[in-house]
C-alpha positions in Angstrom: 0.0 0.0 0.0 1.4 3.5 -0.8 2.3 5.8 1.4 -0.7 8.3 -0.4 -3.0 5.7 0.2 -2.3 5.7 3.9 -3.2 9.3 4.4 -6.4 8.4 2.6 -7.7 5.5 4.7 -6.2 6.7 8.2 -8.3 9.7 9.0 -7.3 10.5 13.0 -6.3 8.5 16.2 -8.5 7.1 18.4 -8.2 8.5 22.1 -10.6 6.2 24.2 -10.0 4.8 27.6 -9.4 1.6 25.8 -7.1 2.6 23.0 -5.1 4.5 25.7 -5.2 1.0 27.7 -4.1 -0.6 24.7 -1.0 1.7 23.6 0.4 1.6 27.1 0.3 -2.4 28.0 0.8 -3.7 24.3 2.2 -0.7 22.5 -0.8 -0.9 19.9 -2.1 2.3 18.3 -6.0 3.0 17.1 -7.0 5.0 14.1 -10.5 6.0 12.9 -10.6 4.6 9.1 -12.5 5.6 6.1 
C-alpha cells in the first residue's frame, strides 16, 4: 500500500480509555478509518 493511500484511509487517532489502555500495556495504536 502507498504511502498516499495511507493518508487516505487513516483519518485521526482514536483517544478512548481503551485505546489509551491498549497503547500503554501492548504498544498498539487506534486509528479512525475511512
Amino acid at each position: 500500500m502507498s504511502q498516499e493511500r495511507l493518508y487516505k484511509v487513516l483519518l485521526a487517532p482514536r483517544m478512548t480509555e481503551k485505546s489509551v489502555a491498549a497503547t500503554e500495556s501492548a504498544n498498539q495504536y487506534v486509528f479512525k478509518v475511512a
